[in-house]
C-alpha positions as CSV (number, residue, x, y, z in Angstrom):
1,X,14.5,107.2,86.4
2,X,16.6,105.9,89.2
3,X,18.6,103.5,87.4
4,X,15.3,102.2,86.3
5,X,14.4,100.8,82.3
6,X,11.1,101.0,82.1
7,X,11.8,99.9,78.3
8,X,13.9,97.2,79.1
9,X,11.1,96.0,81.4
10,X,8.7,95.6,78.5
11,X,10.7,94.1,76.3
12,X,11.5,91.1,79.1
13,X,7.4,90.4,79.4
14,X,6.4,91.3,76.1
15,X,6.3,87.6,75.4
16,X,4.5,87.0,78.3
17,X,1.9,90.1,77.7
18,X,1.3,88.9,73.9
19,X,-0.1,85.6,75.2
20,X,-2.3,86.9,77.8
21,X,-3.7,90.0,75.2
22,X,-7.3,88.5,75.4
23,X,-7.3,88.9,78.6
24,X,-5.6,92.1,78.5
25,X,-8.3,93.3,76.9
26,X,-11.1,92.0,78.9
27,X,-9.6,94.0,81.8
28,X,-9.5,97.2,79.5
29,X,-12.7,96.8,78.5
30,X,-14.3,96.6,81.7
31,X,-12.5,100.1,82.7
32,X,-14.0,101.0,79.7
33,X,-17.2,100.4,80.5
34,X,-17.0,101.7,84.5
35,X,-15.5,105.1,82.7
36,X,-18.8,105.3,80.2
37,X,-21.1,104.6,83.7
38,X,-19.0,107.2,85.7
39,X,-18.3,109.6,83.1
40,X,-22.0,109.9,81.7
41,X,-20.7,109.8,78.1
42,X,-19.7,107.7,75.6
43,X,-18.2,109.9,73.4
44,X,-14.6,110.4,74.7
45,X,-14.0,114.1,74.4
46,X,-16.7,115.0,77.1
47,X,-15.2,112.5,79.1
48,X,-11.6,112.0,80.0
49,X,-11.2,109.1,81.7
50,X,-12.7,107.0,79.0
51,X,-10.5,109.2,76.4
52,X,-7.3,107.9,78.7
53,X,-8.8,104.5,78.4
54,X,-9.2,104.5,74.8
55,X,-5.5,106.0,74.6
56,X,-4.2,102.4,76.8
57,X,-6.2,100.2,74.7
58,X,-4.6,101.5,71.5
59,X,-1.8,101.8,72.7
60,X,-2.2,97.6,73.7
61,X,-3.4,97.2,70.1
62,X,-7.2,96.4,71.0
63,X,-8.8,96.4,67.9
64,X,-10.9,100.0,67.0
65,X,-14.3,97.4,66.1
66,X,-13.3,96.2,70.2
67,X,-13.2,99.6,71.7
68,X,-16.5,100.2,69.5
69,X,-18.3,97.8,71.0
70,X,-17.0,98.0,74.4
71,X,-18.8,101.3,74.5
72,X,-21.9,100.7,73.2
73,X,-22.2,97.9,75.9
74,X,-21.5,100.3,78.2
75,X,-24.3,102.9,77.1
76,X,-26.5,99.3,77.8
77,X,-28.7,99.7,80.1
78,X,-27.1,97.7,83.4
79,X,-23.4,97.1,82.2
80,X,-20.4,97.5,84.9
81,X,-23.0,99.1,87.7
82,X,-21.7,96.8,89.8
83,X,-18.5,97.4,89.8
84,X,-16.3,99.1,92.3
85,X,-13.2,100.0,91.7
86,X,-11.1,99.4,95.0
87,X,-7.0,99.9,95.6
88,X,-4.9,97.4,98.1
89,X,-1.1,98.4,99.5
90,X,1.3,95.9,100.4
91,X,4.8,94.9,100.4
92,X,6.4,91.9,98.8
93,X,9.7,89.6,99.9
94,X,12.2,92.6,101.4
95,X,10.0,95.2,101.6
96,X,9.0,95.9,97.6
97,X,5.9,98.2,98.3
98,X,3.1,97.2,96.0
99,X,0.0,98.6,95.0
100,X,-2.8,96.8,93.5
101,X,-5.8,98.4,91.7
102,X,-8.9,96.6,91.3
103,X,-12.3,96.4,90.0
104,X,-14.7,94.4,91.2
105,X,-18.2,93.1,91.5
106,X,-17.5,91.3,95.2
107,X,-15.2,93.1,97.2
108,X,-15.4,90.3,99.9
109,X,-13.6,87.7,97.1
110,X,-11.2,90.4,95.5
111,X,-10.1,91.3,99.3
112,X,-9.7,87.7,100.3
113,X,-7.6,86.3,96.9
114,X,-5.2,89.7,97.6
115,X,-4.6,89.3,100.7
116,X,-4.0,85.7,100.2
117,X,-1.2,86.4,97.2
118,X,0.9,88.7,99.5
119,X,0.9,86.5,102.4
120,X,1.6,83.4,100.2
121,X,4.5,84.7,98.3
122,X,6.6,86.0,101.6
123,X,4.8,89.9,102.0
124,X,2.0,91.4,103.8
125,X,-1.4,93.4,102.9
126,X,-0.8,96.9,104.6
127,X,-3.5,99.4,105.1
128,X,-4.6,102.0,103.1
129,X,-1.6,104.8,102.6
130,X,1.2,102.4,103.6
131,X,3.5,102.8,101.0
132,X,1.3,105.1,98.7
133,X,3.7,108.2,99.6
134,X,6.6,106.0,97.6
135,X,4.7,107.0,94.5
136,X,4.1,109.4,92.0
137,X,1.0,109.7,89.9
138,X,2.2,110.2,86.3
139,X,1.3,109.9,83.1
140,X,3.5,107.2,80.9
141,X,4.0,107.6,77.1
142,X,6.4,105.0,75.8
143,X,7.2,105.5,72.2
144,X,9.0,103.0,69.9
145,X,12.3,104.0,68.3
146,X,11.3,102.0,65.4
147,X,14.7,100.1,65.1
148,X,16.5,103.5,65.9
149,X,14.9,105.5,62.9
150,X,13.7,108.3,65.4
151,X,15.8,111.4,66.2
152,X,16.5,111.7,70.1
153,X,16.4,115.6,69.6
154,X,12.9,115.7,67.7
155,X,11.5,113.0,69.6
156,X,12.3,115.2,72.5
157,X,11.4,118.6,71.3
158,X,7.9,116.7,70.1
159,X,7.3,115.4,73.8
160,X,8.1,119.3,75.1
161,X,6.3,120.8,72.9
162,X,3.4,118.8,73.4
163,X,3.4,119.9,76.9
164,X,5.0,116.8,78.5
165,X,7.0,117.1,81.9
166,X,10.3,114.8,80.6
167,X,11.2,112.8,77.9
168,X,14.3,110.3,78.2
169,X,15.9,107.6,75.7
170,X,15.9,104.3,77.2
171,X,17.3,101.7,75.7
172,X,15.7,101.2,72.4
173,X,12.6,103.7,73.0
174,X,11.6,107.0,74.4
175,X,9.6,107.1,77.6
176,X,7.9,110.3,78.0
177,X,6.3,111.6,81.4
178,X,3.3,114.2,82.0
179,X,1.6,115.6,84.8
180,X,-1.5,113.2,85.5
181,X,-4.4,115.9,84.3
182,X,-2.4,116.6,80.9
183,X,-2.2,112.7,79.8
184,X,-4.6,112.8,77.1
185,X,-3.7,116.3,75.5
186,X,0.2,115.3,75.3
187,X,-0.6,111.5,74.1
188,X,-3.3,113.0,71.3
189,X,-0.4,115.8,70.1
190,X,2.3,112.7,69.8
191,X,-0.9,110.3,68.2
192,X,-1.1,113.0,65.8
193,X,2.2,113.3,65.1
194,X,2.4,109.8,64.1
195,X,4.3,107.9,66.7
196,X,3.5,104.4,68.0
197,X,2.8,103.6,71.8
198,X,4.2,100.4,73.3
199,X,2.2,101.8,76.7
200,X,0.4,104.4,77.1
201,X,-1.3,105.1,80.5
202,X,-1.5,107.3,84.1
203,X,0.5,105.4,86.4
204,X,1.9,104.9,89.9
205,X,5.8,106.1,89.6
206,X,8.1,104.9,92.3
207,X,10.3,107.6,93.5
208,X,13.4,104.9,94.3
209,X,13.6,101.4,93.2
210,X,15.0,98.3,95.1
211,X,17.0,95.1,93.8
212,X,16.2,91.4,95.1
213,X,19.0,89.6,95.1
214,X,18.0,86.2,96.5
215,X,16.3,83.5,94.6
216,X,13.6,82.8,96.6
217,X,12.9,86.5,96.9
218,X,13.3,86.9,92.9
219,X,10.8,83.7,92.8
220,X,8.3,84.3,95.3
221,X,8.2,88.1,93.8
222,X,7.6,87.0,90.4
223,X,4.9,84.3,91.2
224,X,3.1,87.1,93.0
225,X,3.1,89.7,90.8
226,X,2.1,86.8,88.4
227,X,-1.0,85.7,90.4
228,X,-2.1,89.6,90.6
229,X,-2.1,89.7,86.6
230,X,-3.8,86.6,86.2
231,X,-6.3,87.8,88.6
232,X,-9.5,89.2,86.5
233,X,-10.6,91.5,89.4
234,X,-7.0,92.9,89.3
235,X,-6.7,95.8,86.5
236,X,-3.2,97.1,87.6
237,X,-0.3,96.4,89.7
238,X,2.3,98.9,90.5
239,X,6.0,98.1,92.5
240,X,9.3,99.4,93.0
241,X,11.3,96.3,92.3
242,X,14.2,96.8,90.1
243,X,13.6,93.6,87.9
């Protein structure tokens, strides 16, 4: 999509991702636990957003025994009612719009640790629908090639037939979009099909992408971004920068 590898992307911070898993998965499982609380069930197919959750965490490799326990927590009396799950806009160095999601237990902190990361790292917290309209809400399936053993044409038909909205090679794997409310149906079909997620999730889409080409930009874009994921209140952070 625009000139943009959402494969290649992974592959540069896999490394990165595989060393920060635990805490990968500690994020996961508190939006686990907040979709159990919301959703009134722990059983996922009365309740879709924890279905969509459970569909991310597998797709990140968090173990079954994990996502088994995460829920039963979550039917505990008490767990995750305190938290809220809040979303920040903002741009970055040259205008990258960003949008953080959160979830939170003291909105006073998580407000005051954003805001400081975007004004630290050369950007600005903007209000509430700032650069929202730059994005589409999509679901993402990204399926491994498997070292080029799938066929482009049945991955394809697969995707289509599973009710998905697109499905392009990129680079070494297959990402496949859907509309938002028919995530889970086209990620179970694929599941069931056999194929292995490298991502699997309902994300923010940038509709155009834009380069950095100075160093400082590239630096203080990177750091930020960086703070954001190592930020436990912070579950996801989307962007338009074409890194």
């Amino acid at each position: 999509m625009s000139g943009h590898s959402k494969w290649h992307n992974i592959q540069k911070t896999k490394g990165a991702a595989d060393a920060k898993r635990a805490n990968a998965f500690t994020k996961i499982a508190r939006e686990m636990i907040v979709a159990v609380k919301e959703g009134g069930s722990g059983e996922p197919s009365n309740n879709s957003r924890l279905a969509a959750v459970i569909t991310k965490a597998k797709a990140a490799n968090m173990p079954n025994d994990n996502i088994k326990r995460t829920i039963e927590k979550a039917l505990g009396a008490g767990a995750g009612d305190n938290y809220e799950s809040i979303t920040y806009e903002g741009y970055g160095p040259k205008g990258i719009a960003v949008i953080v999601e959160t979830m939170t237990d003291n909105r006073n902190r998580t407000a005051s640790e954003v805001r400081h990361y975007f004004d630290k790292y050369g950007g600005n917290l903007g209000q509430s629908g700032s650069v929202a309209w730059m994005f589409d809400k999509k679901g993402v399936i990204v399926i491994d090639s498997e070292s080029g053993k799938l066929d482009e044409d049945t991955v394809i038909e697969d995707a289509l037939d599973a009710g998905a909205d697109d499905c392009e090679a990129d680079g070494g794997g297959f990402v496949i979009y859907t509309a938002p409310e028919g995530f889970q149906a086209v990620a179970a079909f694929l599941e069931g099909k056999g194929y292995k997620f490298i991502s699997a999730e309902v994300e923010m889409v940038p509709q155009n992408y834009i380069s950095l080409d100075g160093e400082d930009d590239v630096k203080n874009m990177t750091k930020m971004l960086d703070m954001f994921e190592d930020n436990d209140d912070v579950q996801n952070v989307w962007h338009n920068w074409d890194n």
